[in-house]
C-alpha positions as CSV (number, residue, x, y, z in Angstrom):
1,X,-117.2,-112.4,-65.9
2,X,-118.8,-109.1,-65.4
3,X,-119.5,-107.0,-68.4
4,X,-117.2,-104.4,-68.9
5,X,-114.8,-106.1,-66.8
6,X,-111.6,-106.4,-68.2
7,X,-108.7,-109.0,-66.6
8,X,-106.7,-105.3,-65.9
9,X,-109.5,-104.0,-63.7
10,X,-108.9,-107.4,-62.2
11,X,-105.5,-106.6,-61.2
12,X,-106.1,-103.1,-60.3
13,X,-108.7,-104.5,-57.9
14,X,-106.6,-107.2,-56.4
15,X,-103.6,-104.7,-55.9
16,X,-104.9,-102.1,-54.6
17,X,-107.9,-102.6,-52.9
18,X,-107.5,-105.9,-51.3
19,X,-104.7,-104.1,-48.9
20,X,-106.9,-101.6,-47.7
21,X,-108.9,-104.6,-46.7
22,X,-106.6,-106.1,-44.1
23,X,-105.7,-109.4,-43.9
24,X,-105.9,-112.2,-41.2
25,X,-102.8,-112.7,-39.4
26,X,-101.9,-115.3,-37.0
27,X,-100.4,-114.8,-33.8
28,X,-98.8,-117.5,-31.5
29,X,-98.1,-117.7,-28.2
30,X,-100.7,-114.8,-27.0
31,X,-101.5,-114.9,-23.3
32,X,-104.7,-115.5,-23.3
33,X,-105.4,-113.2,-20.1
34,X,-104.2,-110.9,-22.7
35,X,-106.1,-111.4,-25.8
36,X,-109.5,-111.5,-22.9
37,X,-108.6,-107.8,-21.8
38,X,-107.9,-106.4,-25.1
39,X,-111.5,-107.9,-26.2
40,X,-113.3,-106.6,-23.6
41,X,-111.6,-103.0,-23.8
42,X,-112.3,-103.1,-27.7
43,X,-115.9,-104.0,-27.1
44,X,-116.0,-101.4,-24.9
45,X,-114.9,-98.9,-27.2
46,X,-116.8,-100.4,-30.1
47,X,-114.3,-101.5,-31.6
48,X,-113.0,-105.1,-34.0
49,X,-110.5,-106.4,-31.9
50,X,-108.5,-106.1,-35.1
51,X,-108.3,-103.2,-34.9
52,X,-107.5,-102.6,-31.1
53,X,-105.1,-104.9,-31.7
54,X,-103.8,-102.7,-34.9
55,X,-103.4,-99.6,-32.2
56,X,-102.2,-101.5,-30.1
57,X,-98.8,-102.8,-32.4
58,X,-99.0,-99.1,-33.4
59,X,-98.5,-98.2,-29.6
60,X,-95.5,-100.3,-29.5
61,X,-93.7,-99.3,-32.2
62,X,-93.6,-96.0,-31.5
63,X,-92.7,-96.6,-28.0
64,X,-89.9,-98.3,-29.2
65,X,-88.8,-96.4,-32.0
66,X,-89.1,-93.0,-29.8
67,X,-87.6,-94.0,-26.8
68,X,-88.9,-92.4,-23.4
69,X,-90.3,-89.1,-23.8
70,X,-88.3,-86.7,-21.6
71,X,-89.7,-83.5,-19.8
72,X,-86.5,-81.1,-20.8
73,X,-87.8,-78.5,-18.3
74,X,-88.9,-80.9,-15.1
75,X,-85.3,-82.5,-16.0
76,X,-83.8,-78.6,-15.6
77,X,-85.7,-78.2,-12.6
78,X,-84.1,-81.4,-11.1
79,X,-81.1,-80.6,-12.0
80,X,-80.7,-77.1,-10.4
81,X,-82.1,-78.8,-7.3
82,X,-79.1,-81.2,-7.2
83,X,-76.9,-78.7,-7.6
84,X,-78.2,-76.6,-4.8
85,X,-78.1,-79.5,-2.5
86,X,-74.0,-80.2,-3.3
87,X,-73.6,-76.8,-2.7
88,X,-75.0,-77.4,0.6
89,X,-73.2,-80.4,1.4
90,X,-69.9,-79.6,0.3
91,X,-67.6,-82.5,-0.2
92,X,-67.8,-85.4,1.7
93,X,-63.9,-86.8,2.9
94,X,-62.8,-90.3,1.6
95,X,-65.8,-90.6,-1.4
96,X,-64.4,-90.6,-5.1
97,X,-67.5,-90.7,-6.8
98,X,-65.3,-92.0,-10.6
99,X,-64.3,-94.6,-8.4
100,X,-68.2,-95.7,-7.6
101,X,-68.9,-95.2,-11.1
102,X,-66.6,-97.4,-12.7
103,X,-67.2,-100.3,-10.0
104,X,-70.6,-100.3,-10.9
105,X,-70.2,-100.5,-14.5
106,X,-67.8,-103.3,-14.0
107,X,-70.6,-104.9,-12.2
108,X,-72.8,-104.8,-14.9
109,X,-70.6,-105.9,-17.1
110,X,-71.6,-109.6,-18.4
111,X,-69.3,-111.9,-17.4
């Protein structure tokens, strides 16, 4: 053992630096077209594909815990846009738009 070493520097070594290490983690069923262009882009970058692969997970958790960014103002815009154009129309005889509605959700409906 290393002078001056004590067994609870041990412990404070293997607790909290060994995470900041990383670890090796083992991934199955990776398309292999895949893994090739996330090497090459992390080359590239000069990068560990580790750690490319680390943003990358990053990416796709925050994608999915976000959900779609929305432009409120471009989604204003739209919507003004629509309305002008109903305006413009009017109402069109014999077309119940509820009616459309709920046939398509029944269509999506699992059977």
């Amino acid at each position: 053992m290393v002078p001056g070493w004590r067994w609870y520097n041990f412990l404070y070594f293997l607790y909290l630096a060994i995470p900041v290490l990383g670890s090796n983690i083992v991934i199955k069923d990776v398309d292999a077209a895949v893994y090739r262009s996330l090497k090459g882009e992390a080359i590239k970058a000069g990068m560990k594909v580790g750690e490319a692969a680390s943003q990358a997970f990053r990416l796709w958790v925050q994608q999915r815990n976000l959900g779609r960014v929305r432009d409120r103002d471009r989604m204003r815009k739209a919507a003004a846009r629509t309305d002008v154009m109903r305006r413009n129309i009017g109402p069109v005889e014999g077309w119940n738009s509820t009616e459309v509605i709920r046939k398509w959700r029944e269509l999506r409906k699992p059977s």
